[in-house]
C-alpha positions in Angstrom: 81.6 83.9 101.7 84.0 82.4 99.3 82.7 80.8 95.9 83.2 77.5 96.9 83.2 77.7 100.1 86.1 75.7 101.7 87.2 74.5 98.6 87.8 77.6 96.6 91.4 78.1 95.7 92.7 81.4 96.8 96.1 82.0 95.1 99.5 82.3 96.3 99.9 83.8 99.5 95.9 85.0 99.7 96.8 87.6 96.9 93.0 88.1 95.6 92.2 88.1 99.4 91.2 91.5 101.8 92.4 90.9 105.3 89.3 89.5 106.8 89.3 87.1 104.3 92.8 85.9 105.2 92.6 86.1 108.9 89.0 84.1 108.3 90.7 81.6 105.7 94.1 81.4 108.6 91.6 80.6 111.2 90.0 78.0 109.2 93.2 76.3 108.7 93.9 76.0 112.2 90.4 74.9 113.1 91.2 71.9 110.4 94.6 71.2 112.0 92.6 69.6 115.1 95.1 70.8 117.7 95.0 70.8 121.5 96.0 74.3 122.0 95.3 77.4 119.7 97.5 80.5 119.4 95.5 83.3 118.2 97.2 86.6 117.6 94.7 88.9 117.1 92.8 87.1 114.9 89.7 89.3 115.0 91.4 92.5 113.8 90.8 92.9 110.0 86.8 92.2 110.8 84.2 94.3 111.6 82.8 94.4 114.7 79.3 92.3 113.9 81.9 89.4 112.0 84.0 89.3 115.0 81.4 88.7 117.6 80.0 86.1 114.9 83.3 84.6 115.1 84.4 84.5 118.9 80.9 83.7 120.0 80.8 80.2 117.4 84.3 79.7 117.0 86.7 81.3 120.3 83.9 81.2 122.9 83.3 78.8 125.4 80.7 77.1 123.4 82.1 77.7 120.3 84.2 75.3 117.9 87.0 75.3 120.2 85.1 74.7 123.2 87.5 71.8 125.5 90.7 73.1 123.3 93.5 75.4 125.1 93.0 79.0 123.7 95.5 81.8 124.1 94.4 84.7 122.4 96.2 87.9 121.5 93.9 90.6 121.1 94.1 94.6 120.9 90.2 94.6 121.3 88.7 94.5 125.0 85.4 93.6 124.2 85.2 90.4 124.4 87.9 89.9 127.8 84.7 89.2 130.3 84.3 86.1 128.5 87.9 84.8 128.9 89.0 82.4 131.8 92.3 84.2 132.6 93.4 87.6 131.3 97.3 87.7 131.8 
């Protein structure tokens, strides 16, 4: 959890940041953006296993944040492929 949640200023280029933090902060972003269709490349890699089932149940998921939203995800992991739509 960041300090002031999202309003805490992070630096230039995430610098004070480990790389959970930065995939969570990147994901955030695009969350904000509102867009129809989300590219996700691998953005559960840099988090432990408990934070990235966190994150793909209430955020990637069917019923998660994204939930009606186009979702295209890149991922090295397999776990979570039996909840996809389409595996290509």
């Amino acid at each position: 959890m960041l300090p002031a949640n999202d309003e805490t200023e992070i630096g230039e280029k995430g610098i004070n940041l480990s790389g959970g933090q930065r995939q969570r902060v990147s994901l955030a972003r695009a969350l904000y953006s509102n867009a129809d269709i989300f590219l996700l490349d691998d953005p559960l890699s840099a988090v432990d296993a408990h934070v990235g089932a966190h994150i793909f149940k209430n955020v990637i998921g069917r019923k998660g944040l994204l939930n009606g939203k186009t979702r295209l995800l890149v991922t090295h992991g397999i776990s979570h492929l039996s909840k996809c739509d389409d595996i290509i």
